[in-house]
C-alpha positions in Angstrom: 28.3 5.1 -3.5 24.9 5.1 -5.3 23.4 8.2 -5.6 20.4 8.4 -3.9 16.9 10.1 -6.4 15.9 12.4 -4.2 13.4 14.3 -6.9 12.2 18.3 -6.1 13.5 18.8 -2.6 12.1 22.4 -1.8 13.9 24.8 0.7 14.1 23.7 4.5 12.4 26.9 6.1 8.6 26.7 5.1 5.0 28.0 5.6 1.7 25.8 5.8 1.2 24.4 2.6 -1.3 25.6 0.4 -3.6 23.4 -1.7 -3.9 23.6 -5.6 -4.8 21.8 -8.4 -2.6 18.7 -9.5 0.6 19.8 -6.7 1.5 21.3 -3.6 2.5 24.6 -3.2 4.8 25.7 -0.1 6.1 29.4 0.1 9.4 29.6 1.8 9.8 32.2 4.1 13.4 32.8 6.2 13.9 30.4 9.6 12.8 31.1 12.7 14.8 32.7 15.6 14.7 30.3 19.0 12.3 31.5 20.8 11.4 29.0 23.7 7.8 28.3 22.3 8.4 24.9 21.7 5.4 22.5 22.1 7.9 19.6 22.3 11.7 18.7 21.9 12.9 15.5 20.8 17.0 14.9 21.9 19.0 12.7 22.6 18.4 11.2 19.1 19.7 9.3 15.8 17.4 11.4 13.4 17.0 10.5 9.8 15.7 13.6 8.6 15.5 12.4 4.7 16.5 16.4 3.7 19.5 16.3 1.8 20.8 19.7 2.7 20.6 18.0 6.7 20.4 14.1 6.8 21.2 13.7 9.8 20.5 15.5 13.1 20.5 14.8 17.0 17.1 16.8 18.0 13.9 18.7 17.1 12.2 21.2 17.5 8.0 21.1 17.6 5.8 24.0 17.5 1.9 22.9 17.1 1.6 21.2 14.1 5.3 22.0 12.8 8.8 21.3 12.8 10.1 24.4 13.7 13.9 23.6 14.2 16.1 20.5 13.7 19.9 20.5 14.2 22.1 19.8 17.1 21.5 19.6 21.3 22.9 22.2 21.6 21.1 24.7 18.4 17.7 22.8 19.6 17.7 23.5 23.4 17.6 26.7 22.7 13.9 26.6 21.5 12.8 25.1 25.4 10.3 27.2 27.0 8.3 26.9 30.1 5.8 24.6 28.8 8.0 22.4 26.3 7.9 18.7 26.4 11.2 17.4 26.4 11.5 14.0 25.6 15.0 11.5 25.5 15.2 9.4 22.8 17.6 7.3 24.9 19.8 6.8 21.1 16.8 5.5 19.5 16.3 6.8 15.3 13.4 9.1 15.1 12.2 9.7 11.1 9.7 10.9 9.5 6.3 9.7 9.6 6.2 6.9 6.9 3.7 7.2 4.0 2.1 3.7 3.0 1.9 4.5 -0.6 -0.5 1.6 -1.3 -3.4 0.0 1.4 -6.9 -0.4 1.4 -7.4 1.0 4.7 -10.7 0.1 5.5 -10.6 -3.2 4.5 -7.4 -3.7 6.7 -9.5 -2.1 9.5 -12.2 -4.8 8.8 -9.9 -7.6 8.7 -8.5 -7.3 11.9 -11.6 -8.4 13.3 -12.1 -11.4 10.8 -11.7 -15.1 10.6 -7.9 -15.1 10.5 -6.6 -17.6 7.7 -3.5 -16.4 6.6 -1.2 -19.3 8.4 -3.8 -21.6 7.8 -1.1 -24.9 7.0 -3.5 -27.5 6.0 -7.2 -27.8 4.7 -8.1 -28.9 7.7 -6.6 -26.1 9.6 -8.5 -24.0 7.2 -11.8 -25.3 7.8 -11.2 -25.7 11.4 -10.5 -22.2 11.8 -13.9 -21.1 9.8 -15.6 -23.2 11.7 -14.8 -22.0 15.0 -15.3 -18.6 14.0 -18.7 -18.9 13.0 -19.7 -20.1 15.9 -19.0 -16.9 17.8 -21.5 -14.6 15.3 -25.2 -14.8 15.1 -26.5 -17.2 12.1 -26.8 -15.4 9.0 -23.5 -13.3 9.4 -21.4 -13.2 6.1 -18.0 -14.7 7.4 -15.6 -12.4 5.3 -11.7 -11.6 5.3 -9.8 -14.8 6.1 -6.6 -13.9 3.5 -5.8 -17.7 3.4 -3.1 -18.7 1.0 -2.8 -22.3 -1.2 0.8 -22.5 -1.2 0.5 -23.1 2.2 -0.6 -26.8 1.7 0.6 -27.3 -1.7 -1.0 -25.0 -4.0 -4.3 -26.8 -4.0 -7.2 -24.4 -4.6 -9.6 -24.5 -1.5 -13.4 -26.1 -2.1 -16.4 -25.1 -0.5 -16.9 -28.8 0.1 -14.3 -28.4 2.9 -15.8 -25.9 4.6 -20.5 -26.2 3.8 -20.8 -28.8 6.7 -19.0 -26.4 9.3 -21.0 -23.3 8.1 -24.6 -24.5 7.5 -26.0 -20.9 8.9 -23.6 -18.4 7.3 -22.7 -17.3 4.1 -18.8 -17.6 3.6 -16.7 -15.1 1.2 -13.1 -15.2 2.3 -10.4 -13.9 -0.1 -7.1 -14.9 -1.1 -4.6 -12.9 0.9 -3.6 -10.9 -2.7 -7.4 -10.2 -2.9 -7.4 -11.5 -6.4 -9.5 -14.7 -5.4 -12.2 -15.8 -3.2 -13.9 -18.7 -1.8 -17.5 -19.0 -1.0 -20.0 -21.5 0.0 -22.8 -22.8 -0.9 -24.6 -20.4 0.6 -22.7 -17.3 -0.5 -23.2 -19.1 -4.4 -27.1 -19.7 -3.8 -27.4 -15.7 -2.4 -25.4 -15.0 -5.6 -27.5 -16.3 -7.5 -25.2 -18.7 -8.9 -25.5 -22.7 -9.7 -24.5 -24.8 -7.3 -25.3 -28.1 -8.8 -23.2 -30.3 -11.5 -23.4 -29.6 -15.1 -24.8 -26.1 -14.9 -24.3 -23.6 -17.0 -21.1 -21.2 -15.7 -21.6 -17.6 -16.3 -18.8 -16.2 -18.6 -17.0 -13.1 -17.2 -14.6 -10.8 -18.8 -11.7 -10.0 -17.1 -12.3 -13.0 -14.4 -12.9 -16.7 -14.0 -15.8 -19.3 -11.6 -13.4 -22.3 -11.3 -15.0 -25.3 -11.9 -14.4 -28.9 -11.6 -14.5 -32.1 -13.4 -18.1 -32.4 -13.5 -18.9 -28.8 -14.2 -19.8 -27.8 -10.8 -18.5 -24.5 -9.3 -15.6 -24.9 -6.6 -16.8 -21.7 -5.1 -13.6 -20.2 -6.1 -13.8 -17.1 -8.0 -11.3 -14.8 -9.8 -10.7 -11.3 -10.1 -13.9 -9.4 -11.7 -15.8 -12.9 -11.3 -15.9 -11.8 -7.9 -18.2 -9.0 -7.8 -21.1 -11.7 -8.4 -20.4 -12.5 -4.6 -19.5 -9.2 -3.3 -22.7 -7.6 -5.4 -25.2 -10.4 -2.9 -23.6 -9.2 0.4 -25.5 -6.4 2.5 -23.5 -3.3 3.1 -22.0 -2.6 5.8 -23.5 -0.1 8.5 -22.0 3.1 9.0 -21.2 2.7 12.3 -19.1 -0.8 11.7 -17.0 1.2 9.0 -16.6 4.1 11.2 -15.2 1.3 13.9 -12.9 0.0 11.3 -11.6 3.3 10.3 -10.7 3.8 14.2 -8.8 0.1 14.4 -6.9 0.9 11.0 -5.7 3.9 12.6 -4.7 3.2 15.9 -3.1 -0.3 14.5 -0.9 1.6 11.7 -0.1 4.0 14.4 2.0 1.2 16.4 4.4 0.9 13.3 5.1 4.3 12.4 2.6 5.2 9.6 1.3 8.6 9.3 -0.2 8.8 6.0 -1.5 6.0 3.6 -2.3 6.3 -0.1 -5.8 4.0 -0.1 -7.0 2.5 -3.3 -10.2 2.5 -2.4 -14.2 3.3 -3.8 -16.4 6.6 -3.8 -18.1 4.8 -0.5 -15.1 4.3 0.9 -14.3 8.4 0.5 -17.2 9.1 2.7 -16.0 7.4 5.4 -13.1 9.1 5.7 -14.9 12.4 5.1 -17.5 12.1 7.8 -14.3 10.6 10.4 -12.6 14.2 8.8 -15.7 16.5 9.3 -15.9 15.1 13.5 -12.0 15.8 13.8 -11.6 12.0 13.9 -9.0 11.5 11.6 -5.3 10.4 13.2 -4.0 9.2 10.0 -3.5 11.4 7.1 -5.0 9.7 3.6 -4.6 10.3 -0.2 -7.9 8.5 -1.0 -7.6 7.2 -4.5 -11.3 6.2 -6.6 -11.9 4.0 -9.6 -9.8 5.2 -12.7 -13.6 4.7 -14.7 -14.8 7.4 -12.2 -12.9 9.9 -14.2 -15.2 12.5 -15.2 -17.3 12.4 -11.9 -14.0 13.0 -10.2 -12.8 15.6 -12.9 -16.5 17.2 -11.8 -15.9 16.9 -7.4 -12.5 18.3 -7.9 -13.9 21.5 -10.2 -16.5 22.1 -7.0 -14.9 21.3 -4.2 -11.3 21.1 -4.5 -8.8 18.7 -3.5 -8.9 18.4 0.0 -6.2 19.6 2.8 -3.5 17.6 4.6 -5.7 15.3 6.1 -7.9 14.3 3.3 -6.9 14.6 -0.1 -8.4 13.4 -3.3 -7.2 13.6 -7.0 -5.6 10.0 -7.2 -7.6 7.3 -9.8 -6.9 3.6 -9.6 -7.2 1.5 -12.1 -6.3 -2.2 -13.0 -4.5 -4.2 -16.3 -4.0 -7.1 -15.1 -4.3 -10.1 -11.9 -1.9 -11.3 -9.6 0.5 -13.6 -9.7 -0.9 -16.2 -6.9 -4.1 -16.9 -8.6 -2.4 -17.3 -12.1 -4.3 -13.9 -13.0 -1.4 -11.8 -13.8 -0.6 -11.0 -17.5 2.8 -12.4 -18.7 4.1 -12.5 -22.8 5.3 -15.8 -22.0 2.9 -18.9 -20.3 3.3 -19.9 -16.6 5.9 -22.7 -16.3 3.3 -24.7 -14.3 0.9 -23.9 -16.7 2.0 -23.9 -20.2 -1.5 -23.0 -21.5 -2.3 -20.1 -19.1 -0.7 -16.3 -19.5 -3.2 -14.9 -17.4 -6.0 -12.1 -18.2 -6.4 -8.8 -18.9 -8.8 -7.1 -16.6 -9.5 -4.2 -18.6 -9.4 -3.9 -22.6 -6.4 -2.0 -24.0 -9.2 0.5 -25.6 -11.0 0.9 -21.7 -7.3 2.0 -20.7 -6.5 3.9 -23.0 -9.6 6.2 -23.0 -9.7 6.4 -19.0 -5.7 7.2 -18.7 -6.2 9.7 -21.4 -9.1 11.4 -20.5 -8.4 11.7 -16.5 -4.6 12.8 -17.6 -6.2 15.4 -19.4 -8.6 16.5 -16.4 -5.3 17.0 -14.5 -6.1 13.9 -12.3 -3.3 12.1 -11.0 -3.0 8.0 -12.8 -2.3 5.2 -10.7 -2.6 1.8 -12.0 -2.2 -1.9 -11.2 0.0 -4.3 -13.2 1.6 -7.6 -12.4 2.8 -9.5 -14.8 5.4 -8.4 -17.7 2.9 -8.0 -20.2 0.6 -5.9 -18.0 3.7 -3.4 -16.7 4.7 -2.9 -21.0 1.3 -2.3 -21.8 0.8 0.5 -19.3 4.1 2.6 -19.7 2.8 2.3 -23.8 -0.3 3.8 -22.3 1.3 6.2 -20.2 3.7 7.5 -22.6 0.7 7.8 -25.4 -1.1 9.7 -22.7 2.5 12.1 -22.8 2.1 12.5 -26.7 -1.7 13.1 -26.2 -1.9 15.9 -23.7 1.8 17.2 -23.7 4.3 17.9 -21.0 2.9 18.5 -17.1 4.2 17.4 -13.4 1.6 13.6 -13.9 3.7 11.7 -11.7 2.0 8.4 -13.2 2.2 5.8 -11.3 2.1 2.0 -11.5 1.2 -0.6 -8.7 3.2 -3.0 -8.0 5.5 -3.0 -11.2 6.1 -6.4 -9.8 7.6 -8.8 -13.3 9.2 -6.9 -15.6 11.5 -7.6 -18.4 14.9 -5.5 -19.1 13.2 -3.5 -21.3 10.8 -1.5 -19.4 13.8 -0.9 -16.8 14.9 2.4 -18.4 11.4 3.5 -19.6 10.3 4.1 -15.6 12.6 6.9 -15.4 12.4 8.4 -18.8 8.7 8.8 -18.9 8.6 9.9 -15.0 6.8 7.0 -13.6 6.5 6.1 -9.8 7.0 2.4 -9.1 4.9 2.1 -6.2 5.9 -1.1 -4.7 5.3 -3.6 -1.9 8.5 -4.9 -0.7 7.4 -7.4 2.0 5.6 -9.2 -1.1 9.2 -10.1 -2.5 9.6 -12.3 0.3 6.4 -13.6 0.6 5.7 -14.5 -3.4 9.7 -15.0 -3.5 8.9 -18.9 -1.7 7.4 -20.5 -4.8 7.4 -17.6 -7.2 9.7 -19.7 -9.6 7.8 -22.3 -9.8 5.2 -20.4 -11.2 7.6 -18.2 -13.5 10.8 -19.9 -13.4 14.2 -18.4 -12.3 14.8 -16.3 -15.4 11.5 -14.3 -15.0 12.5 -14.1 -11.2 15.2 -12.2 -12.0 13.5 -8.9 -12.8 10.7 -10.0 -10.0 10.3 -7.0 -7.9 13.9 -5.2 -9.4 14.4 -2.7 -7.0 18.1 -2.0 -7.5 17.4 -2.4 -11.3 15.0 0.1 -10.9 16.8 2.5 -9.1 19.7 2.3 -10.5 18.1 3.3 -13.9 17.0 6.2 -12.1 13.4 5.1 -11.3 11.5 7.0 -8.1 10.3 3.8 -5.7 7.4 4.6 -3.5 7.2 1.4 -0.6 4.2 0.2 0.9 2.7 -2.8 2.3 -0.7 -3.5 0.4 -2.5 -4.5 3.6 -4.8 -6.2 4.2 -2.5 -8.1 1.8 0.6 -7.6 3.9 1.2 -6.2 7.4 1.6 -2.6 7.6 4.6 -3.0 8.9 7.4 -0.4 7.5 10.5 -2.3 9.4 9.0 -5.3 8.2 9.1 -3.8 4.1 12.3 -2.4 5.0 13.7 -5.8 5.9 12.6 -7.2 2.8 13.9 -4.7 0.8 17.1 -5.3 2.2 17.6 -9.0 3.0 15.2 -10.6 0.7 14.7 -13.1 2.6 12.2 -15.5 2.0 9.5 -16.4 4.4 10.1 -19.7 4.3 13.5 -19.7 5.0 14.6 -21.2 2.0 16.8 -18.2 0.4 19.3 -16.8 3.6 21.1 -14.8 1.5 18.4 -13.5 -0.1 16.2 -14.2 -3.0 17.3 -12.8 -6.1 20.3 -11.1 -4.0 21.3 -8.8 -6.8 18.1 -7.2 -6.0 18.6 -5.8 -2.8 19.1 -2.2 -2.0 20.8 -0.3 0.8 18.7 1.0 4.8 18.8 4.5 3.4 17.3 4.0 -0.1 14.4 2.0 1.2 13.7 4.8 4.0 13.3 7.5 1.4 11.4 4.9 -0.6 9.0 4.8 2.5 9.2 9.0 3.4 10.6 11.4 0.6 9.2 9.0 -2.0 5.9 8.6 -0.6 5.2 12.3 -0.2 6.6 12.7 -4.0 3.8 10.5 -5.0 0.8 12.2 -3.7 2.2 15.4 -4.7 3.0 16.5 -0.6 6.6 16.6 -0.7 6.5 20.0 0.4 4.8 19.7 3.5 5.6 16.0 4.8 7.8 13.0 4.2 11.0 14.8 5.6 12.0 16.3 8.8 12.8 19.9 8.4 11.7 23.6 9.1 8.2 24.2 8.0 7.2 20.5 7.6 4.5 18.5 9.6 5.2 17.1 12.6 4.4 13.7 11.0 7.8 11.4 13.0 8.2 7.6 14.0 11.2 7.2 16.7 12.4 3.9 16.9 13.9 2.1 20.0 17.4 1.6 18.5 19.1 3.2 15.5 18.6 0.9 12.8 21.9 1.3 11.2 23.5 -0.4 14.5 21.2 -3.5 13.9 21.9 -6.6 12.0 19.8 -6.6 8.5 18.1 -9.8 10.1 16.8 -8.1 13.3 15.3 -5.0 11.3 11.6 -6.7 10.9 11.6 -6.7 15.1 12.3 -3.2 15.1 10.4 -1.5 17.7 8.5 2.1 17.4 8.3 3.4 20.5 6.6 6.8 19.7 4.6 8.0 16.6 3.2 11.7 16.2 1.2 13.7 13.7 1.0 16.7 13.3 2.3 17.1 16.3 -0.2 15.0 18.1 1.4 11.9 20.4 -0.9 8.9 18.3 1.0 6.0 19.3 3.4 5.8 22.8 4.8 2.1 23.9 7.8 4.2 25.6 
């Protein structure tokens, strides 16, 4: 059996948590004596607790915000009082809460109330569904979201001559479902600022691309920083829309399970969630990540106000390297096989990197940055580990998104320089149906390398990436374990070798998650002491075939010891 990386496991019988600089600090204290003051007990269950020194358990004890015992019916009935809530799992598997380690929450929330494109199957289906939807806002609305995807038809990039007739009122920006590429129409271009006729001059961008065609006239399709000429044109949003869509993400996240989500996200996007904190709003805890250029202005807020409690907490910076792998953006050493002149791009410089990492690492800031392709993922562990040699040893917990193509190399050097591969496993089997056209089949083979990783002793932290993905933990855990593609092409799994066990991809989505926001001493397991953050699940998982996982059904979800979510 492979042993499981379970990193700093801290004693079972705890106190609240208190809040310091770059980690959690959680006095231990001795266990508590039943005493019948239990808000609610949980029996009658299959209980992943994710504590090594208890893995498995059939009840719990609640006590306000806390776990205050877990162990047997018969050592937890003992804590029933007058009030407590008993409630029968009926054999279902309760576990902890699962952290998302990577969303952009707000963005999701927006989403689900957008032009919905992601099975979109043909152009036609694509412009159909556009049209339809502007014809239920008022004219001038920006139609945004969509999350279409070209390799649904073919891999033919979309045009805004397929959709300008069916959207003469409204300005159209709808994004590739990896958010790496956009389309807009003419009249998104023309509020841009941009040329819309043939021949015109195309504005150079670092870092990003305007596709054009033939004739030199823009597609409407932009790519990665070429983007922000759109976004820059479209009016804000008002508070009270964002404050709806902070609601929906919630409640929608709540239905699968998810407690807490690490959002990679802006300094507008922060004060959001701060006002939804200050009215008591919040119902999903959040590790709200800023831009890693935002360095010394988040260096600055921390020194003042701190880092936040277990609701809302700050300290994370997100940065980029590289693209993605769908819009031929992603940074590879070696060409695309489908296009033998194209290795992608480079975001940032190596110098901007470099100067950000090493400068926020030295604030005490906690890293956490994007890369795709193989290039990208070498190029950031060299940064990270000159960061290391820079400002000597410390618990950094450096983290990189994605980690999605790399070569055998940079296996080992996850573990040895103490790096998080924060991963999206539902994107295996979603990139895994025409990934090897793109990279071919040796490339593929160290395509999102979970067992590689882990067995070289690398910490995975799971997530979904939504809006990109559902934010859907049985859905990531099915992935991670079948790797089955989407399109039902790969049964037994694409890139088999790859797969990884039930129980290492649930500590990859609680344990491991807490690990990489620095809370593994107050949530992310179920035991003495920790939040009452818990998911229980309609049936045990480990009874279920590895096929019926993504149908998995969460009955219940609580945090902090607050019923959020209750289909029972």
């Amino acid at each position: 059996m492979r042993a499981l990386h379970t990193p700093g496991f801290s004693s079972r019988c705890l106190a609240p948590a208190i809040l310091l600089t770059a980690s959690i600090t959680t006095p231990t204290t001795g266990c508590r004596e039943p005493d019948g003051n239990a808000t609610y007990l949980i029996e009658n269950a299959s209980i992943f607790t994710a504590d090594p020194e208890r893995p498995w358990a059939e009840a719990i004890a609640i006590e306000g915000d806390r776990i205050l015992a877990v162990g047997t019916a018969e050592e937890i009935a003992a804590h029933a009082g007058p009030g407590t809530v008993r409630i029968d799992a009926a054999q279902g598997m309760l576990t902890p809460g699962f952290v998302d380690a990577h969303v952009h929450f707000l963005e999701g929330g927006f989403r689900l109330s957008s032009v919905q494109l992601r099975d979109a199957a043909t152009p036609e289906a694509f412009g159909r569904r556009i049209r339809d939807f502007a014809a239920t806002v008022d004219p001038g609305t920006w139609i945004t979201g969509g999350d279409w995807n070209h390799e649904n038809w073919g891999g033919e990039l979309p045009d805004r001559a397929w959709i300008d007739a069916l959207t003469p009122e409204n300005p159209v920006w709808v994004h590739r479902l990896d958010g790496h590429m956009a389309l807009a129409n003419t009249m998104a271009l023309e509020a841009a600022g941009l040329p819309t006729g043939e021949g015109a001059e195309v504005p150079v961008v670092d870092g990003g691309t305007l596709v054009a065609d033939a004739s030199g006239r823009l597609t409407g399709v932009l790519k990665d920083n070429a983007m922000s000429l759109v976004a820059a044109a479209m009016p804000e949003p008002a508070s009270e829309l964002e404050d709806r869509a902070l609601d929906a993400a919630m409640a929608h996240v709540a239905r699968f399970g998810v407690t807490s989500v690490h959002h990679m996200g802006t300094w507008d996007d922060l004060e959001v969630f701060r006002r939804a904190h200050d009215a008591g709003r919040l119902r999903t805890r959040i590790y709200a990540a800023v831009p890693l250029e935002s360095w010394p202005r988040l260096a600055e807020h921390v020194a003042r106000e701190g880092r936040g409690d277990e609701w809302l907490r700050i300290g994370g910076l997100k940065g980029f390297v590289d693209g993605s792998l769908g819009s031929h953006t992603a940074a590879f050493f070696e060409p695309f096989t489908d296009a033998p002149e194209d290795r992608g791009l480079l975001v940032n410089s190596h110098e901007d990197l470099k100067s950000w990492i090493e400068g926020a690492d030295a604030a005490g800031l906690h890293v956490i940055v994007h890369a795709i392709g193989d290039r990208a993922n070498a190029d950031l562990l060299d940064l990270y580990q000159d960061a290391i040699t820079a400002n000597g040893p410390r618990e950094r917990r450096f983290r990189i998104e994605h980690a999605q193509h790399l070569r055998s190399a940079e296996l080992p050097r996850f573990a040895e320089l103490g790096v998080i591969a924060s991963m999206q496993p539902y994107h295996a089997i979603d990139d895994g149906s025409w990934a090897e056209r793109v990279i071919g089949p040796e490339r593929s083979r160290t395509t999102y390398a979970f067992r590689s990783l882990i067995d070289a002793g690398a910490t995975l932290a799971f997530g979904s990436d939504w809006f990109v993905a559902p934010p859907i933990p049985a859905e990531g855990i099915y992935a991670a374990i079948t790797r089955r593609t989407l399109d039902d092409t790969n049964p037994q799994g694409w890139v088999p070798e790859q797969k990884i066990s039930l129980t290492e991809a649930l500590f990859a989505y609680t344990r491991n998650g807490a690990y990489a926001s620095f809370e593994e001493g107050i949530k992310g397991a179920l035991a003495p002491g920790r939040l009452a953050d818990l998911a229980l699940f309609e049936r045990d998982l480990r009874a279920l075939d590895p096929v019926e996982l993504e149908d998995a059904r969460v009955l219940l979800t609580m945090v902090g010891g607050r019923i959020v979510h209750d289909a029972r």
